[in-house]
N, C-alpha and C positions, 0 to 999 in steps of 0.2 A: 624789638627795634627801638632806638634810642629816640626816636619822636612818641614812642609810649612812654617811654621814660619821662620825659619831659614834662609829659601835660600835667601832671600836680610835681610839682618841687614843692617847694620849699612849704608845704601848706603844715608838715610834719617838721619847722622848723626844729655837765657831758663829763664823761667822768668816770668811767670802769676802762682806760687806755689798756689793760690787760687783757680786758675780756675780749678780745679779738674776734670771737667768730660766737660771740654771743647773739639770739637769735630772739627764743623766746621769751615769755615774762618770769619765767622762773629760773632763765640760763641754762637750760637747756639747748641742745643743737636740734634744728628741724630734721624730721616732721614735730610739731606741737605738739606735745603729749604728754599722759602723766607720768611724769621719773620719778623712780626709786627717792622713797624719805632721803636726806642726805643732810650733815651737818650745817647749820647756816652759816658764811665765811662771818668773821668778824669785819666790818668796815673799818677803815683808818679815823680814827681816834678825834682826825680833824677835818674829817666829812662832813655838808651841812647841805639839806637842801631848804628852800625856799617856797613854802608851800600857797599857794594862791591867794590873795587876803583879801575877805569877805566885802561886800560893796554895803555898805548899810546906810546908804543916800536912799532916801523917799525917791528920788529919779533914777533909775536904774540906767540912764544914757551915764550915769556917772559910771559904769564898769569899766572903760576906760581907766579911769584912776587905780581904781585896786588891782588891777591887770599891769600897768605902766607902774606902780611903784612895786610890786613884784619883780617883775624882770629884770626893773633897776637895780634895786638891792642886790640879786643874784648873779647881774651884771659887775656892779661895784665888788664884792666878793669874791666873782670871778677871777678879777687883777691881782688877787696878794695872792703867792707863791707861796704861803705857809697855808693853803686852804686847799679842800678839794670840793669841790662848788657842783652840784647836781642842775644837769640846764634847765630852764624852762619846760623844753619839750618832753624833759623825761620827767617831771611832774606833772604835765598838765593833763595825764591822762588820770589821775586822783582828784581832779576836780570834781567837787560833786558825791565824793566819797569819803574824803579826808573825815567830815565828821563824824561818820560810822563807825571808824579804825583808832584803835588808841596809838599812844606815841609809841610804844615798842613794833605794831603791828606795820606803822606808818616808816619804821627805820630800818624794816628788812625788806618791804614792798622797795624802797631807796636804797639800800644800802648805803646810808651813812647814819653816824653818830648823832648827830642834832637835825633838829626841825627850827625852823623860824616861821611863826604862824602870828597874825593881823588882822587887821579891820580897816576900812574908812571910812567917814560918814565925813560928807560936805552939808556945811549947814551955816545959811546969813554969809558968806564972803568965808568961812573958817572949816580948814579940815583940821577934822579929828583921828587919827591916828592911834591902833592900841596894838603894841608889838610885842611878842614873848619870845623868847630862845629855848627849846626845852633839851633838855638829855633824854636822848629818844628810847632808849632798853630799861628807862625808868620810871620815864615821864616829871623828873624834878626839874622845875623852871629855873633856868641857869640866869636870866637876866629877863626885865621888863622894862616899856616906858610906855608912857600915855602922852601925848603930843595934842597940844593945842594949839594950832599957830595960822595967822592968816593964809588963804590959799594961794598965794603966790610964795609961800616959803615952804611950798612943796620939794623943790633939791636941796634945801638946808634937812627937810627932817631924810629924805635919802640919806643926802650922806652921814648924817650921824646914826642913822638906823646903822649903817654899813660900818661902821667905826668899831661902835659899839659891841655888834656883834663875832664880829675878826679878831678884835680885842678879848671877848670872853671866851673865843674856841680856842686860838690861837696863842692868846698870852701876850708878850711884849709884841710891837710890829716892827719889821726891817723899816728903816728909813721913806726906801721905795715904794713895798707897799702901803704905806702911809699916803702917799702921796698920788696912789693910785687909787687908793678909796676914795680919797678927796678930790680927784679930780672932778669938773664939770665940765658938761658937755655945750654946755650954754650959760651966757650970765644973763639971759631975758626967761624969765617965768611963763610970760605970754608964748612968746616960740615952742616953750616947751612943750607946754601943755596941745598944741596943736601935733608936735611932734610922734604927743604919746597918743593925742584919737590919730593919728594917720597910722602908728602902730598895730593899733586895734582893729580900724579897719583894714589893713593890708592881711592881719592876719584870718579876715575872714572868708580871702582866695573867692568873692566873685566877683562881677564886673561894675556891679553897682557900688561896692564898697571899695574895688578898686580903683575908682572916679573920686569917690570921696577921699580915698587917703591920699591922692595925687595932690586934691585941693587944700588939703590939712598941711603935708610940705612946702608948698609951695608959698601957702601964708606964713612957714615956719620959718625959711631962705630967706624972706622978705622981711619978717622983723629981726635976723638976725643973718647976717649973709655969709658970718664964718662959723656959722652952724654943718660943721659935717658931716654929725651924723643923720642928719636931715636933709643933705645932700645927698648921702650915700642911699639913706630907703626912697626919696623923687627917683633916681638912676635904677634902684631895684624894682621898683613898679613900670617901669617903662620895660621893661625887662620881660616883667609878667602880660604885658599890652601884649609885646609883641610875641612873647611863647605861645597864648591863648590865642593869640587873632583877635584884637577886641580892637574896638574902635576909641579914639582917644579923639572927643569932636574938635574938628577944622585941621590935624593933622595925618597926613600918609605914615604909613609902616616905617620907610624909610628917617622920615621926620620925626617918627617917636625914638627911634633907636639912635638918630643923632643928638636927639634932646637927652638921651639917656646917658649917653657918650661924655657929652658936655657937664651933667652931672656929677657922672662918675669922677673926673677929671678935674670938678674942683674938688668937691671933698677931698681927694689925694692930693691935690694941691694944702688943704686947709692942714690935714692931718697923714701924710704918707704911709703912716706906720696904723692904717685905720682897718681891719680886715674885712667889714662890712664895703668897704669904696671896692676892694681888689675882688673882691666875692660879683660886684654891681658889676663890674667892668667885663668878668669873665665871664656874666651870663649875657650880658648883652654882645658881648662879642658873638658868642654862639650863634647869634642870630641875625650876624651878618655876614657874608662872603670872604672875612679875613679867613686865614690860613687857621687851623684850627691848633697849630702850635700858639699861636696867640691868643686865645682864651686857657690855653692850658697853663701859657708860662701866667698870667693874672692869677690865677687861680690858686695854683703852687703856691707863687708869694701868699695868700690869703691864707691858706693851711700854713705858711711858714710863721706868718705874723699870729694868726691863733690856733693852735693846733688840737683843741678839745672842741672847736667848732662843728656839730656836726652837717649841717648846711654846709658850710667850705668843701668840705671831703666830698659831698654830695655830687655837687655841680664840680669839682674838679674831676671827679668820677664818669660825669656824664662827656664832658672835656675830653677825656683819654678814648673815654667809647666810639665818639666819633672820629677821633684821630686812630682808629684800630688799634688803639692800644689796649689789648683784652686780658690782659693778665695785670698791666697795672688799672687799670678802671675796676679791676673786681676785686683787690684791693682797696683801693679808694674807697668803694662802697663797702666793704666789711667794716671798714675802719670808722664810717658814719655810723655803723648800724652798732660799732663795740663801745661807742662815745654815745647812744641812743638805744636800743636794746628796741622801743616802743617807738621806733621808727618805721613806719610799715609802707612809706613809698622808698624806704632803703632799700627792704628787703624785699620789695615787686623790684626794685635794677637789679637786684643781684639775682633774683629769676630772670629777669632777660636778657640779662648777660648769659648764664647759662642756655634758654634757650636759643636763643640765637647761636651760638656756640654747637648746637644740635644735642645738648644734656639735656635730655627732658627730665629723667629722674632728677637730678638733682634740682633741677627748674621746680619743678613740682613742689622738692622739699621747702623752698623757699617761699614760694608761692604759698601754701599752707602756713610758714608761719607770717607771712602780712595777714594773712586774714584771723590769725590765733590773736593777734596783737590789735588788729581794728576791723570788727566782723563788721563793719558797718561801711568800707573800702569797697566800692563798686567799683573801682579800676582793680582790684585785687582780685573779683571774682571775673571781669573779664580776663584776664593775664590768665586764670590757673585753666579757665575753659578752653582755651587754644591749647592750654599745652597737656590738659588732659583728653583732647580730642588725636593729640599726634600721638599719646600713648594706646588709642583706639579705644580710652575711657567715657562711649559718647552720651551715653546717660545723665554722667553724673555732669560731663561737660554743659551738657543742656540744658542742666539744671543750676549748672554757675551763669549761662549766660542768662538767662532766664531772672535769675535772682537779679544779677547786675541791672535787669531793663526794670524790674519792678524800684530798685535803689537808686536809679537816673535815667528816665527816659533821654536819652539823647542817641543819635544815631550809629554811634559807636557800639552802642550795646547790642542795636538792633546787624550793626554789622557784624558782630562777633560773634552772634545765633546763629546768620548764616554762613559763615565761615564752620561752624559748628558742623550743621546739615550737611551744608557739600562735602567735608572730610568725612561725617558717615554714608556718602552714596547719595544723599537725597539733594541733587542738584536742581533740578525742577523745584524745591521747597526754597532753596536761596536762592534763585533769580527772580522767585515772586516778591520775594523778601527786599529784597534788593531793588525793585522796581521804581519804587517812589524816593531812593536816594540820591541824592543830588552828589555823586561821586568827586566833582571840584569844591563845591561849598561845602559841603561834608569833610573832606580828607583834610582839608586846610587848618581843621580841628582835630581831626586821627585820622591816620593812612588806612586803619581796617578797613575804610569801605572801599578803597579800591583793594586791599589786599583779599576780602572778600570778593569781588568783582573774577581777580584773576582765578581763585579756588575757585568758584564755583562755573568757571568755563566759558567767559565776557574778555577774554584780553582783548579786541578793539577796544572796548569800553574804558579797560581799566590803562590801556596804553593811550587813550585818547587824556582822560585826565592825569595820568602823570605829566601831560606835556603840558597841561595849563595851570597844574599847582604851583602856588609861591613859597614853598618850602623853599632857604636857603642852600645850598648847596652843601656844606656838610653835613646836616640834619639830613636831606636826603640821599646823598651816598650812603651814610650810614644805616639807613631804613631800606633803602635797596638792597641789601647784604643778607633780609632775612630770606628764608626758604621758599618762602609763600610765592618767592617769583620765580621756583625754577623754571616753572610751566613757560615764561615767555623771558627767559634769560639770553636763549638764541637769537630773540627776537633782533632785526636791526635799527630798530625804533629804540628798545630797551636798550641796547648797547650803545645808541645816540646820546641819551640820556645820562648812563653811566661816563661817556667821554666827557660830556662836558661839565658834569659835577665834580669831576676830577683833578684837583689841583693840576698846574702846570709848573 
């Protein structure tokens, strides 16, 4: 169901557009497994990724900085059209590992030709800066600099890091891309710097960091108010409020998703051509009662304005699902997963598009590789347990939901055990289960526990709290669509519900 979809976006926030229906880490098609030796492709000549640069601050709250001028740079390289730029999200599963692996080992784990590897140490008011470019199948350092410059001339050494290096892969530069390295996104240091901890913390997808990076934009807006890319992540976090259910203090649901609105709507004002504003808009749309052509046409423009985005494709993806558009959403989401390979809440939509669809094998296949790609994805192993339980796999089923509750206690997990049970016969086992879940406060987080509720033989229960969840109306058409409800599809309650989620 597309409200499973939902609940981690973008936390798996590009660059093989060929590899279409690439899956696993070695490009292989799921199921994950070991393939035959096979030649390694050569990457294009003017491939580069951007590998994490080391925080070497005595303060380690400085990882902010070596994270933010990461992205940057990758970001800035991103813009010239003579590059091919590896996104963040598909390195940053090397973190942590890059120093174990030499530059050859590091450029076919990437597939591209160069690495660009750093440091930063802030120290007395001055960061220090040490950056290298290597030729990765040889490891001969193609260019270096050392940067000593006060810490507010943090987008000065950006962009010359960025210059610099497009200049030594790439050779002469077009005009335009010139002009696109050298763009900034701010002329205030201070905004910035608040910009990139609200980066950092949005990127850490929970509620306490997502409070904090609200407060980091919001001081960002204020020293600079035609900051849009700082508009555009305030609109994306309000976004994440209201996907998660989380409370945002002294405003309603309603009132975050209009604050979010208002967000999104300047940034597009600041900068139209921004794909992060058109990305902001199309999620929060989702999460209002518009027409769900309307988060879908935001969306489009965002994949039209960057189209190696794989986040854009994501949420446009999710976009088409609810709008029943099942052939292009599962599209959409190959096409995130062929610009991210190591994107494993890609490849959990493209299991549930599948199963929902009623394909469990191929559900399965999918399934299997989100977890090849990030075994540590407790929404991965609830996903493959439902749909290894419809294949009558209920051991091994019970042993993914099992895993899942040990990886995140939270009530989904404990819902998806007994959805497990009752598909193998032990119904009496999920209603014990089930006893102490709060079926309205629960589902408003994931539908499994009422979709539990119905498996396991409760439909008053589970028709009592569909009538009181605040799901918006395409999210929950689109989750009424799975199978789980054929049991009370007759129902004239259920089909109340279906009427009036119903566009008109």
């Amino acid at each position: 169901m597309v409200i499973r979809l939902a609940v981690l976006l973008a936390a798996y926030p590009a660059s093989r557009p060929s590899a279409l229906v690439a899956q696993c880490p070695d490009g292989s098609p799921p199921p994950c497994r070991a393939a035959p030796a096979r030649a390694t492709p050569t990457p294009p000549p003017n491939s580069v990724a951007v590998l994490y640069f080391d925080n070497l601050s005595p303060d380690t709250a400085d990882a902010y900085l070596a994270d933010g001028l990461t992205e940057a740079v990758s970001l800035r390289l991103g813009h010239s059209t003579q590059l091919v730029v590896k996104s963040p999200s598909a390195v940053r599963r090397l973190r942590g590992r890059s120093a174990d692996l030499d530059p050859a080992a590091l450029g076919r784990e990437l597939s591209v030709a160069h690495l660009v590897q750093g440091s930063v140490r802030r120290r007395g008011g001055r960061l220090l800066v040490t950056v290298t470019l290597t030729r990765a199948h040889n490891g001969v350092q193609e260019w270096g600099e050392r940067y000593d410059r006060v810490e507010t001339d943090l987008l000065v050494v950006e962009e010359d890091i960025g210059q610099r290096v497009a200049e030594a892969v790439a050779g002469r530069l077009l005009p335009g891309d010139r002009e696109g390295l050298s763009r900034r996104p701010t002329s205030n240091p201070a905004a910035y710097d608040h910009y990139l901890k609200g980066n950092f913390l949005i990127a850490q997808r929970t509620a306490r960091a997502a409070l904090l990076a609200v407060a980091e934009y919001e001081i960002a807006v204020g020293l600079d108010p035609t900051f849009a890319r700082a508009w555009a992540r305030l609109a994306f976090a309000a976004g994440l409020f209201a996907d998660w259910n989380l409370e945002w203090p002294g405003l309603s649901r309603d009132s975050v998703l209009a604050r979010g609105l208002a967000a999104e709507a300047r940034a597009r004002e600041l900068d139209p051509r921004l794909a992060d504003a058109w990305i902001a808009r199309g999620y929060l749309l989702r999460w209002t009662n518009a027409p769900t052509t309307a988060a879908e046409a935001a969306l489009a423009r965002a994949v039209e304005l960057d189209s190696s985005n794989a986040e854009a494709w994501h949420h446009y993806g999710l976009a088409l699902f609810e709008g029943r558009r099942d052939s292009s959403a599962r599209a959409a989401f190959q096409r995130a997963v062929a610009l991210d390979p190591t994107r494993a809440i890609g490849l959990a939509a493209l299991a549930w598009v599948e199963f929902d669809l009623r394909r469990d094998t191929q559900a399965l296949r999918w399934a299997d590789s989100a977890l090849r790609v990030d075994p540590a994805f407790a929404h991965g192993y609830e996903h493959r347990a439902q749909v290894l339980a419809h294949l009558g796999r209920y051991a091994a089923a019970r042993a993914d939901a099992e895993h899942a509750i040990r990886l995140a206690q939270r009530p989904a997990s404990l819902a998806m055990l007994a959805i497990v049970e009752a598909l193998a016969g032990d119904t009496a086992a999920a209603k014990r289960r089930l006893a102490d879940i709060d079926p309205v406060r629960d589902a408003d987080q994931h539908l499994w526990t009422i979709t539990a509720l119905v498996v396991a033989g409760e439909p008053e229960r589970a028709l009592t709290a569909l009538e009181r969840l605040s799901y918006r109306k395409p999210q929950l058409l689109a989750a009424l669509r799975s199978r789980e409800f054929d049991a009370i599809r007759d129902d004239p309650r259920f089909q109340r519900l279906i009427e009036e989620a119903t566009p008109k």
